[in-house]
PAVO-922303 format. One line per 8 residues: number of its first residue (from 1); their letters; for each residue x, y, z of C-alpha. Coordinates in nm, 2 decimals, decimal comma, padded with zeros to 4 digits. Layout:
NUM	a	X:Y:Z  ...
***
This chain:
1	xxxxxxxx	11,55:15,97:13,82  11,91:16,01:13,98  11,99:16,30:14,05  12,37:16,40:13,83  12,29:16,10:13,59  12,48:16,14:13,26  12,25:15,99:13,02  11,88:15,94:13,14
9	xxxxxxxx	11,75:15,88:12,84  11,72:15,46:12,79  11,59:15,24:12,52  11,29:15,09:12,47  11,42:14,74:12,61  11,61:14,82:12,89  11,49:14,78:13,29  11,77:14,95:13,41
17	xxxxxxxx	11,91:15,30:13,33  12,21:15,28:13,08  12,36:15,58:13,26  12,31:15,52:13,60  12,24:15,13:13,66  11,92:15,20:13,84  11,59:15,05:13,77  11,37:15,27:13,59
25	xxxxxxxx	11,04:15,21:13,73  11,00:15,44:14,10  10,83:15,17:14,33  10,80:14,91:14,04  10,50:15,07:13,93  10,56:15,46:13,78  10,72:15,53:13,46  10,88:15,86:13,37
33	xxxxxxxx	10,84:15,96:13,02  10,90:16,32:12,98  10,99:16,63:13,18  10,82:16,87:13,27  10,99:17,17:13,50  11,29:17,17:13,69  11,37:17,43:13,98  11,60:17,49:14,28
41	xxxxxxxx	11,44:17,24:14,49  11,32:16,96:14,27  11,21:16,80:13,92  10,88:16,72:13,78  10,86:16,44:13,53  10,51:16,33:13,32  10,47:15,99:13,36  10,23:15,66:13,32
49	xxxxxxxx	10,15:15,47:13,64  10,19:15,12:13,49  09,98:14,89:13,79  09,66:15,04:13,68  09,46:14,90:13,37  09,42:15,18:13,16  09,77:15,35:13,27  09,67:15,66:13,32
57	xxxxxxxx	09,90:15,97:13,36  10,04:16,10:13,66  10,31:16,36:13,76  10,61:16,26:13,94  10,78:16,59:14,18  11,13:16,46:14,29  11,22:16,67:14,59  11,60:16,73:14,64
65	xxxxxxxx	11,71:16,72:15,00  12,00:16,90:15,16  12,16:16,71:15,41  12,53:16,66:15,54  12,46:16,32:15,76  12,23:16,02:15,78  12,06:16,15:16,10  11,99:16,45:15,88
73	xxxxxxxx	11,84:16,29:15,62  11,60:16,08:15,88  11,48:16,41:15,99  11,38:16,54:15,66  11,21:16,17:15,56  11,00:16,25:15,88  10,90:16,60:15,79  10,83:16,50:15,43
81	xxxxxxxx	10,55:16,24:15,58  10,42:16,52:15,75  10,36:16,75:15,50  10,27:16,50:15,28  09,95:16,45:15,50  09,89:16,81:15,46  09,91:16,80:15,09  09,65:16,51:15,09
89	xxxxxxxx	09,42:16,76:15,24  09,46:16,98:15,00  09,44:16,74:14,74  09,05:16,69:14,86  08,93:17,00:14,68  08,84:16,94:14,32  09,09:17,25:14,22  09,43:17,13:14,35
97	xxxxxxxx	09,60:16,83:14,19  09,49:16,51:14,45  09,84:16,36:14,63  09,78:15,97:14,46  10,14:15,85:14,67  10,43:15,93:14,84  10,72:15,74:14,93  11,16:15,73:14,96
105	xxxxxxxx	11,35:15,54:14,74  11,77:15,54:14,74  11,78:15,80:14,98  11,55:16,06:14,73  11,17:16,17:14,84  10,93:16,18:14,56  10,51:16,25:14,54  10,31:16,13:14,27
113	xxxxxxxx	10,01:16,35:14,23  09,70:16,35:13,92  09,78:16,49:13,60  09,57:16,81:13,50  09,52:16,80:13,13  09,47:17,15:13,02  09,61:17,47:12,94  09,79:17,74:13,14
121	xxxxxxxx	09,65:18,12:13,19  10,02:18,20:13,06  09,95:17,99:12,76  09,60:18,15:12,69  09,75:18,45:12,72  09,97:18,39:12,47  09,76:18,21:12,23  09,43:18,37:12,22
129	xxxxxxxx	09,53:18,72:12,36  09,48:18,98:12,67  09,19:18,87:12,87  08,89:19,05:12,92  08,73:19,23:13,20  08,44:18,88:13,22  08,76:18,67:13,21  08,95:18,81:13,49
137	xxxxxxxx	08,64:18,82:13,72  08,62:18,45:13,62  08,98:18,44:13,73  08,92:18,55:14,09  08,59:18,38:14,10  08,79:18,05:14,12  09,10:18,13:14,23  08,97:18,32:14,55
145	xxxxxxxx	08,78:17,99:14,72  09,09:17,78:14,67  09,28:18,08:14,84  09,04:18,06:15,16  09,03:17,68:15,18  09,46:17,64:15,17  09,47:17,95:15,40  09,21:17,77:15,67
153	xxxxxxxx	09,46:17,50:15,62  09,75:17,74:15,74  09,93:17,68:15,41  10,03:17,98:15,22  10,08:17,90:14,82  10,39:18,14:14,76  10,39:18,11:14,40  10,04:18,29:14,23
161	xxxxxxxx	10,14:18,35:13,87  09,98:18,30:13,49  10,23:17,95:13,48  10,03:17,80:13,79  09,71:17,86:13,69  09,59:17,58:13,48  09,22:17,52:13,30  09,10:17,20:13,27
169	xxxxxxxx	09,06:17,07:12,90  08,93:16,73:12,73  09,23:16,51:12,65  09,31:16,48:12,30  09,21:16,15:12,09  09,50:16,07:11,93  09,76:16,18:11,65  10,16:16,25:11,72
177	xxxxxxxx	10,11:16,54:11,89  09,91:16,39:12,16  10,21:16,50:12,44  10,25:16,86:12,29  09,95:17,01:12,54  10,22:16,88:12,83  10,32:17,25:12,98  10,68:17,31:13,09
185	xxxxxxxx	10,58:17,51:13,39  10,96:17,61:13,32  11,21:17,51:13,11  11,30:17,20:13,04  11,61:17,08:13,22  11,89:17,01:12,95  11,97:16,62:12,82  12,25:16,45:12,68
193	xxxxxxxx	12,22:16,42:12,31  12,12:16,07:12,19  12,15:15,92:11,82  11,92:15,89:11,61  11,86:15,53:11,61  11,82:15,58:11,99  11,58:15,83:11,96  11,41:15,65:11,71
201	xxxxxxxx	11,33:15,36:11,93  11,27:15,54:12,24  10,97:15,76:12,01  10,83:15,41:11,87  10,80:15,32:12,25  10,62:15,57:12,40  10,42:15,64:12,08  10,29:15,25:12,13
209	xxxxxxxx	10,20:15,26:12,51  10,08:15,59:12,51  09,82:15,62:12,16  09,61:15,34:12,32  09,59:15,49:12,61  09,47:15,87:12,45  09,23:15,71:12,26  08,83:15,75:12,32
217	xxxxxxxx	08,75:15,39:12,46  09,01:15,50:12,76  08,76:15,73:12,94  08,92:15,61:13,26  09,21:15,82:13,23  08,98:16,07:13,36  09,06:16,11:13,72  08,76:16,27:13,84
225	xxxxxxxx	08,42:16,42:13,72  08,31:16,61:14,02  08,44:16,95:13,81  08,33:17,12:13,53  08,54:17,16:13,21  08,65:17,48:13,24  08,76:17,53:13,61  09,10:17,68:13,68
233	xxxxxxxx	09,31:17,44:13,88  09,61:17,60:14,09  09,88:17,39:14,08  10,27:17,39:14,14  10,13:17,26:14,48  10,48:17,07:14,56  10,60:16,96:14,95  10,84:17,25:14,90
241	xxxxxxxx	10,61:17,49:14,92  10,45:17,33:15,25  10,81:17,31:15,38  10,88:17,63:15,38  10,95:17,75:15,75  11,05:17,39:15,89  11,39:17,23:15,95  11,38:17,05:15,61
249	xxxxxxxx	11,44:17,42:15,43  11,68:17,65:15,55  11,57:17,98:15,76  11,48:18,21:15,51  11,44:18,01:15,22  11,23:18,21:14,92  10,96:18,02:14,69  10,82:18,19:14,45
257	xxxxxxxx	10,90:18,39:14,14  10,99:18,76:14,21  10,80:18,93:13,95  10,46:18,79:14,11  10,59:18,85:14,50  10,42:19,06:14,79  10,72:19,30:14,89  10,71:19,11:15,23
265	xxxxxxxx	10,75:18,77:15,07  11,13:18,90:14,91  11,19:18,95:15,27  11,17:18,62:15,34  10,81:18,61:15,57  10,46:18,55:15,39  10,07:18,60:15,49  09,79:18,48:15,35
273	xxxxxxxx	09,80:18,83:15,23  10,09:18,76:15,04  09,88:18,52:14,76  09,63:18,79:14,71  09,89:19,04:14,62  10,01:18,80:14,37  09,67:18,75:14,25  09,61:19,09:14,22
281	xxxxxxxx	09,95:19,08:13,97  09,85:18,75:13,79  09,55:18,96:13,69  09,74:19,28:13,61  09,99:19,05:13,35  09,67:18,88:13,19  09,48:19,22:13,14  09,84:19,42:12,97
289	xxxxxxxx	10,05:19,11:12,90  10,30:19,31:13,05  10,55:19,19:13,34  10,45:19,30:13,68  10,78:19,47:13,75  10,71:19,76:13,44  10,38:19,86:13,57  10,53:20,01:13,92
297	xxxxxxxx	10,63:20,38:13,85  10,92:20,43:14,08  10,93:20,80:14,07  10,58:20,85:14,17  10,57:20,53:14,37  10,22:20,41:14,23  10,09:20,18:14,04  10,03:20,31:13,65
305	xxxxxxxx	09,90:19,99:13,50  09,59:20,16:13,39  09,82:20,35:13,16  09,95:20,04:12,95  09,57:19,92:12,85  09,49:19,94:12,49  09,21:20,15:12,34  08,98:19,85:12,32
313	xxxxxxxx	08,98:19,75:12,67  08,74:19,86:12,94  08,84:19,83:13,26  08,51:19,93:13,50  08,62:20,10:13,80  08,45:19,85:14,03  08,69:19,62:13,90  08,99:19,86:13,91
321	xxxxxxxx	08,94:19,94:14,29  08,91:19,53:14,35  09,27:19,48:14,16  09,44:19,80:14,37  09,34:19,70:14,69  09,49:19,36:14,61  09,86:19,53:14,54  09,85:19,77:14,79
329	xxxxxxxx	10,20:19,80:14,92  10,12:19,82:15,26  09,99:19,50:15,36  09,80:19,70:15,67  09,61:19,85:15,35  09,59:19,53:15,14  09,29:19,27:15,15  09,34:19,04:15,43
337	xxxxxxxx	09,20:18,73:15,34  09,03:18,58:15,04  08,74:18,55:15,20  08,72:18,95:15,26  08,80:18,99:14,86  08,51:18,79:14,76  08,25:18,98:15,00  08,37:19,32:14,83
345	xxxxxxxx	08,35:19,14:14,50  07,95:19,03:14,60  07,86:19,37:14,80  07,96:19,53:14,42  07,75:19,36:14,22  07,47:19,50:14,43  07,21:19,62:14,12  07,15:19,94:14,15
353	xxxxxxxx	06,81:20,16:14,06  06,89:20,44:13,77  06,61:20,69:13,79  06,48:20,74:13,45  06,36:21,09:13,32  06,04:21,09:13,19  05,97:21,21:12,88  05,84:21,57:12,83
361	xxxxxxxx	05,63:21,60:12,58  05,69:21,96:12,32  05,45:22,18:12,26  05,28:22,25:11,96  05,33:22,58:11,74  05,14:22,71:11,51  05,45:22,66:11,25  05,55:22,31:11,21
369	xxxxxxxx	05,90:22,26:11,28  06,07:21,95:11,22  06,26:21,80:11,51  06,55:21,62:11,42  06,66:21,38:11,68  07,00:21,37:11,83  07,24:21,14:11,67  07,32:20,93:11,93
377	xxxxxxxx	07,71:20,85:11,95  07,82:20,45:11,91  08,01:20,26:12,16  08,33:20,37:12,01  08,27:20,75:11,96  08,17:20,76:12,32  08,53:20,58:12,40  08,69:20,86:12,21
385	xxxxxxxx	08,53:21,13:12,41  08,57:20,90:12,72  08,96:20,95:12,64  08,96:21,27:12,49  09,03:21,15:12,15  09,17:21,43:11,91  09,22:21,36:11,56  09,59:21,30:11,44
393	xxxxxxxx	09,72:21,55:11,16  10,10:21,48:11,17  10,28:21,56:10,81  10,42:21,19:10,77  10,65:21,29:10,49  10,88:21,02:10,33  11,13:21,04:10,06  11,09:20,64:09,99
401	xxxxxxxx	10,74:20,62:10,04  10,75:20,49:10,43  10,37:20,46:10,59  10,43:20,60:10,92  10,11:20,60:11,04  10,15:20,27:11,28  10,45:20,48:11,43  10,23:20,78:11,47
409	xxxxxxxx	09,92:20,53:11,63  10,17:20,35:11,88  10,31:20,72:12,00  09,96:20,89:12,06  09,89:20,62:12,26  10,18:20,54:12,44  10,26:20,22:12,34  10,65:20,28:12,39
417	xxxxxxxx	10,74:19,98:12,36  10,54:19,85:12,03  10,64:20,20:11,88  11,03:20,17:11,97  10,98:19,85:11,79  10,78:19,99:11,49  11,11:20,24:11,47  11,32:20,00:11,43
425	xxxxxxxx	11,12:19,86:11,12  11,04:20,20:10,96  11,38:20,27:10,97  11,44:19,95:10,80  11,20:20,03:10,49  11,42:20,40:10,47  11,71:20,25:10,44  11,57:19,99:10,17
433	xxxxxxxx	11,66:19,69:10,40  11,44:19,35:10,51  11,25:19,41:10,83  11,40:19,43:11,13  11,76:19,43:11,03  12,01:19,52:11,24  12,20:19,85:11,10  12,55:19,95:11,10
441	xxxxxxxx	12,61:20,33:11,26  12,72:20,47:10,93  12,40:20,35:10,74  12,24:20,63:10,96  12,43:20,88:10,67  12,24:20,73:10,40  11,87:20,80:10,64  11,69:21,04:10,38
449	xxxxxxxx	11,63:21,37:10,55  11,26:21,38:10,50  11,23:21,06:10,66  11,45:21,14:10,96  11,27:21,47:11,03  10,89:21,28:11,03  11,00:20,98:11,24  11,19:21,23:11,51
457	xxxxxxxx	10,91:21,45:11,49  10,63:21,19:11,62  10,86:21,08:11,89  10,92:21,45:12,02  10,56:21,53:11,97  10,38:21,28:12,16  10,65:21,28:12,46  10,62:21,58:12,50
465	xxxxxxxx	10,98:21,66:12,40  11,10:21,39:12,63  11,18:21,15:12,34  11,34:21,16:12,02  11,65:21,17:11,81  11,70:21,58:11,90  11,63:21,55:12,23  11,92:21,26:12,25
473	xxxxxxxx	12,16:21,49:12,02  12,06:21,79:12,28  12,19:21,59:12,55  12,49:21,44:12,37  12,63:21,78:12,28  12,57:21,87:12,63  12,82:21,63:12,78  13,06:21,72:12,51
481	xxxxxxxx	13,04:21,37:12,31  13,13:21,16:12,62  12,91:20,83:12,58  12,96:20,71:12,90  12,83:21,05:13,06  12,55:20,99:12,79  12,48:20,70:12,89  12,45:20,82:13,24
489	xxxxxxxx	12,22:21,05:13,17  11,95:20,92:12,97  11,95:20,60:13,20  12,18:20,34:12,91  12,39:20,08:12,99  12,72:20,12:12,87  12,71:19,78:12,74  12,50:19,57:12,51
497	xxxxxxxx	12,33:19,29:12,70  12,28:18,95:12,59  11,83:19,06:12,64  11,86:19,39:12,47  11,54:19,54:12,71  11,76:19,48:13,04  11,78:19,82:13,15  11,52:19,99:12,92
505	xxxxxxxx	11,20:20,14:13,07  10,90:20,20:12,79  10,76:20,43:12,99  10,63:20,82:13,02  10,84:20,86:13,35  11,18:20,72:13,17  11,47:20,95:13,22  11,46:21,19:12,94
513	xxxxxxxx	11,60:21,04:12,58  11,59:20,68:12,71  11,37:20,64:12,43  11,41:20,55:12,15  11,63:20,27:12,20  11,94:20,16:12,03  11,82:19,75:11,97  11,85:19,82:11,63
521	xxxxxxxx	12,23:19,84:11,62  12,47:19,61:11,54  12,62:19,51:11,85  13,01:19,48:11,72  13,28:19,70:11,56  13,23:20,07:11,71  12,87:20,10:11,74  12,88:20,36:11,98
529	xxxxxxxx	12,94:20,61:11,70  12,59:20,63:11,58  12,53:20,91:11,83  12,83:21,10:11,66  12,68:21,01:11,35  12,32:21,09:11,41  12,44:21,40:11,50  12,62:21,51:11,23
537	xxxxxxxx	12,33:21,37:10,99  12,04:21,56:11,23  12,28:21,87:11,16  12,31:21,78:10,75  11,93:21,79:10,77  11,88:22,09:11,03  11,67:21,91:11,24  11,71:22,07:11,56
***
């Protein structure tokens, strides 16, 4: 657990840390056995506490303190006892990780609070997909009532995001992957490589004190059963976040992560306010799977999330006015408190009375006419018309037999991003090369025309003549074949980043021919010729 030490890792017979010389267990009793986040004011480590029977699991937050004499340091011991109270407090409701200890050892400060078995909203996101109007309802049903009780404590989380959101799960039996529902709230901090025979005895170690205590007989390792199953937990609830503001921290000091932030918290000052309105973006990310940042439209100055929904999703406009009010700019315009959310969430479930017509009955003719009823539309012809659905009657011509009709799906609808991507491959299968390679400028000469003219012709079609090839070679001839002025003008680095979206906006308001991208480009030799030579081939094929 010190802080700079060269090789942490230690073998399965040692008391005291190889690298180091200290003695491994914090307070003789808590045993670190695997990391779990590390960030600019601390570590977390996954660990057993070894004084209790069934050695159950508990986190361990390390929290690094910055100070330049001893009287310094006595200061910040006596604000971390403080706070620490505080976080007891919290620790009373059922959905915030309890505070078990907390205590100084070798001039460090370190909390030991209960392990939440479970999965994170980022990782159910990612494994079983965007969530569903019921779902993020759910979300604010439980998230909201932990918001009001921390905010009546005069605590203000900072940090509201997918990563922090955790749902309770049952705890595996046993099997080697018992550890592998651990989440890395971050990354992982970096270790010194060990050998194998190390590693090898270090696994047989925790693989023998820890499948014992997974298996079923161990029902103890259950820390409390005043919650049900599935509740969302928030938690990331760390004394850094409660020492935000004090001497311990420096003035001005920012928590959080920015793409989840209130405006006012990147300021530096935060309101209760401030957790709604990340919330509100929690809720945004888990309905699009989109980052927060890419749903802002900075030329209007609005939010246009409702834009990046797929065709399947309905979004009721009770629950769209709950989530805008929540990310209102203006925090004079923003909820003010949870508890004022979850009184406009129960005033909108108010049932209300549908008059019914009553049914006329038709008179009878002397000639007997047969009625035949109205076909009444299904649920997804009534989304068409809901979204003015037109039927799609491109030409998708190709010389090599390329099915274009997943580029021609992701353009109608939007999807810039997905069909940038699906560019990429369908240029691929032209060009007779494994998906997703990266090609050279000059294989752009080889491009059959027919092939060229069908993909350029979706882009510039559903754009609007914003996108495309031509509407790139339009502005290239424009600034006479200067990339840099190109660059300039269709809003392009002049560089190839190491993340090849920094930069890039999939989005309708995107300065015109910023899209498509040029990820698909091998990033060495002169690869700022394939503008000169999709222009010459765009000529060769008279695609204007």
């Amino acid at each position: 657990m010190t802080v700079g030490c060269s090789h942490p890792e230690n073998l399965n017979s040692a008391e005291y840390c190889q690298g180091c010389g200290q003695f491994l267990l914090l307070q003789n009793r808590y045993l670190a056995i695997k990391p779990l986040s590390r960030g600019g004011f601390g570590r977390t480590f996954l660990a057993i506490d070894q004084q209790i029977p069934s050695h159950p699991h508990c986190v361990i937050k390390q929290f690094f303190v910055q100070y330049e004499n001893p009287q310094d340091y006595q200061t910040a011991a006596k604000l971390f006892r403080q706070e620490a109270v505080r976080l007891d407090q919290l620790g009373k409701h059922p959905q915030i990780p309890q505070l078990l200890a907390h205590f100084e050892q070798n001039k460090q400060l370190f909390i030991i609070q209960e392990y939440i078995q479970g999965k994170t909203l980022f990782d159910e996101l990612k494994q079983d997909g965007l969530f569903t109007e019921q779902k993020i309802w759910q979300v604010l049903k439980q998230i909201l009532p932990i918001l009001q009780f921390i905010h009546e404590q005069n605590i203000i989380h900072r940090d509201i995001k997918p990563a922090n959101l955790m749902r309770r799960c049952s705890l595996p039996s046993s099997g080697e992957n018992s550890l592998d529902t651990v989440v890395d709230l971050t990354q992982i901090p970096p270790t010194i490589p060990m050998r194998d025979q190390e590693q090898a005895q270090i696994s047989a170690k925790l693989k023998s004190t820890i499948y014992p205590i997974l298996s079923p007989e161990n029902s103890d390792l259950q820390t409390s059963t005043d919650f049900n199953k599935n509740d969302i937990v928030l938690i990331d609830f760390g004394i850094s976040k409660l020492l935000t503001g004090t001497a311990l921290l420096h003035s001005g000091t920012i928590v959080g992560t920015p793409e989840f932030m209130a405006p006012e918290q990147m300021r530096g000052t935060v309101y209760p306010a401030s957790d709604l309105y990340s919330l509100g973006l929690t809720c945004l990310y888990l309905i699009t799977g989109i980052s927060p940042g890419k749903l802002y439209d900075d030329h209007d100055e609005k939010w246009n999330w409702r834009s990046y929904l797929i065709p399947q999703q309905i979004i009721s406009d009770r629950l769209e006015t709950v989530l805008n009010k929540l990310i209102v700019i203006a925090i004079n315009q923003r909820y003010k408190s949870a508890e004022e959310v979850l009184t406009a969430i129960q005033s909108s479930e108010t049932p209300v009375n549908i008059a019914v017509k009553p049914v006329i009955p038709i008179k009878k003719t002397s000639a007997k006419v047969v009625q035949t009823p109205a076909k009444t539309p299904n649920l997804l012809e009534r989304i068409k018309q809901n979204l003015g659905y037109q039927p799609l009657n491109d030409p998708l011509k190709s010389a090599v037999g390329v099915d274009y009709t997943q580029l021609q799906t992701l353009l109608a609808q939007k999807r810039w991003k997905q069909a940038d991507q699906e560019t990429w491959f369908v240029l691929c299968q032209a060009l007779k090369k494994s998906k997703k390679t990266y090609l050279y400028a000059q294989d752009l000469a080889n491009l059959p025309c027919e092939d060229l003219q069908t993909i350029n012709h979706l882009w510039v079609k559903y754009s609007n003549s914003r996108f495309g090839f031509s509407i790139q070679n339009q502005i290239y001839q424009t600034v006479e074949g200067d990339y840099g002025k190109f660059c300039q003008q269709v809003g392009w680095l002049t560089y190839n980043p190491n993340n090849p979206d920094y930069g890039i906006e999939y989005k309708t308001s995107a300065p015109t021919g910023h899209l498509p991208t040029r990820n698909w480009i091998v990033s060495t030799g002169k690869w700022w010729k394939n503008l000169e030579i999709l222009a010459e081939k765009l000529a060769s094929c008279k695609i204007n």
